[in-house]
N, C-alpha and C positions, 0 to 999 in steps of 0.2 A: 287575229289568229291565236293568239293564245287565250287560253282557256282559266276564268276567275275560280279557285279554289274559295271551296267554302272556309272560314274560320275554322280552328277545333277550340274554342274555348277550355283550358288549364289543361293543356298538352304539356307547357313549361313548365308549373306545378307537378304534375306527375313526372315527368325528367328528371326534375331537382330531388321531388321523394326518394329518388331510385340514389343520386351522383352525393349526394349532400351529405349521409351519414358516412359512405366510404373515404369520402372527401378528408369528412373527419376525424376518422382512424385512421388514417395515413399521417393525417398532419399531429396528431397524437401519439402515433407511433415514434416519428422521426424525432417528436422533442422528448420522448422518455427514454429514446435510444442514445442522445445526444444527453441528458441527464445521467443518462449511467455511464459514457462513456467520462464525462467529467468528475464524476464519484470516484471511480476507479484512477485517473490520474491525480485526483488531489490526495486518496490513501497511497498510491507509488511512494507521491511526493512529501508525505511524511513518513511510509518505511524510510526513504534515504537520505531524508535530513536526521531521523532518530541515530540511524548505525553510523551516521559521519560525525554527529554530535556526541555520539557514546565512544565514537573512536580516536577521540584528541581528546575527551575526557578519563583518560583510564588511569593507571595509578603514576606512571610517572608525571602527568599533569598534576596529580594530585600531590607528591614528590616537589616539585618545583613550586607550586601554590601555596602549601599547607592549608591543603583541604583534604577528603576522603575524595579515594572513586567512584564513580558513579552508580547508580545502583538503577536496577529498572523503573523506579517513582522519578527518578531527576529525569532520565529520558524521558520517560510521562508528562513532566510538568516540564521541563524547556525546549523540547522539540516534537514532540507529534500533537500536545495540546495547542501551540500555536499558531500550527498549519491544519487546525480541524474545524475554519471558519464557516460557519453552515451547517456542522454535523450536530448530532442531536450525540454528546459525550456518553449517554448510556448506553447508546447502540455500537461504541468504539470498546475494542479490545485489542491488546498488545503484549507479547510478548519477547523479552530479550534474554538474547546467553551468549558468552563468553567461552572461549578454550577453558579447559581446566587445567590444573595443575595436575603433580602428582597424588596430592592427597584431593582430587575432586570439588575445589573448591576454585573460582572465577577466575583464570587469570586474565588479569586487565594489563598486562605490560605488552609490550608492540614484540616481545618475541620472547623462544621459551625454546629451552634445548630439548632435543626429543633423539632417543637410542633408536639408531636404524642397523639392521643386517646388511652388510655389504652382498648383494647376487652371484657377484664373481666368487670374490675371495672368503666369506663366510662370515667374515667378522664384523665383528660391532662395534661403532664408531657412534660420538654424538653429533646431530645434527642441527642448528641454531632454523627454529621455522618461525613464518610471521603467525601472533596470534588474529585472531575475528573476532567481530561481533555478530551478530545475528539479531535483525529486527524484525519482526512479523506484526503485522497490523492487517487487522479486522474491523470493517465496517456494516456492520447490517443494515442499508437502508431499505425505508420504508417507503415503499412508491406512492400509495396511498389508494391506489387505484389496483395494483400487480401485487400484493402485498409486501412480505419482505423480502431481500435479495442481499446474499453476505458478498461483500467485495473486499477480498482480500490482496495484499502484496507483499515479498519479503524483500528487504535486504541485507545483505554481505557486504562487509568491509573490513580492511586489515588495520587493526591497529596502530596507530602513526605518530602516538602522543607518549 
């Protein structure tokens, strides 16, 4: 009762022609998707090793050590250089800053009195605030395939040293 089907010789072949390159940009997709999302988590994780490193290094660490504070090269060289295993360092940029004082110049101490207006009463009073750092890291990687892609992070932290 049932009825012998002819062969179609390279039916398969043709199939695969069709499934095989999609196949392949999918499975290409997902490891470049999965490539940039670990780019992006390893510059996070040196913006906030840089601003916690920068933030126990400020002047009164330097105070208690007799050493200077730190400056954005020490951040460079003992906390975002370390954790930039894989990166290609020319493609890495960084930036950090500090509260200022009153003359505009870094201040590195964990706090810094600052004149506020009272809202009620009108008057002005000093008010003791935490100073910060500020990390910014920049990563341009190169896919190689998608060209380049900047993956950046910042972080913020209060001075604690």
């Amino acid at each position: 009762m049932l009825l012998k089907r002819k062969a179609r010789p390279g039916t398969i072949l043709a199939e695969a022609a069709f499934v095989y390159p999609v196949l392949f940009l999918l499975v290409l997709g997902i490891v470049l998707l999965g490539l940039g999302v670990f780019r992006y988590q390893q510059v996070a994780h040196a913006s906030r090793e840089a601003s916690r490193w920068a933030s126990v290094h400020g002047e009164q660490y330097a105070k208690e050590n007799n050493t200077t504070a730190s400056t954005p090269q020490d951040v460079y060289t003992n906390a975002i250089l370390p954790h930039a295993a894989g990166m290609q360092t020319e493609g890495l940029t960084y930036s950090v800053t500090w509260n200022t004082d009153a003359s505009g110049n870094p201040d590195k101490r964990p706090t810094r009195i600052v004149m506020v207006v009272d809202p009620v009463t009108g008057l002005s009073k000093d008010v003791s605030r935490s100073n910060t750092v500020t990390v910014t890291v920049t990563y341009t990687w190169n896919t190689g395939l998608f060209g380049s892609l900047p993956v950046s992070s910042t972080s913020v932290n209060t001075i604690s040293y």
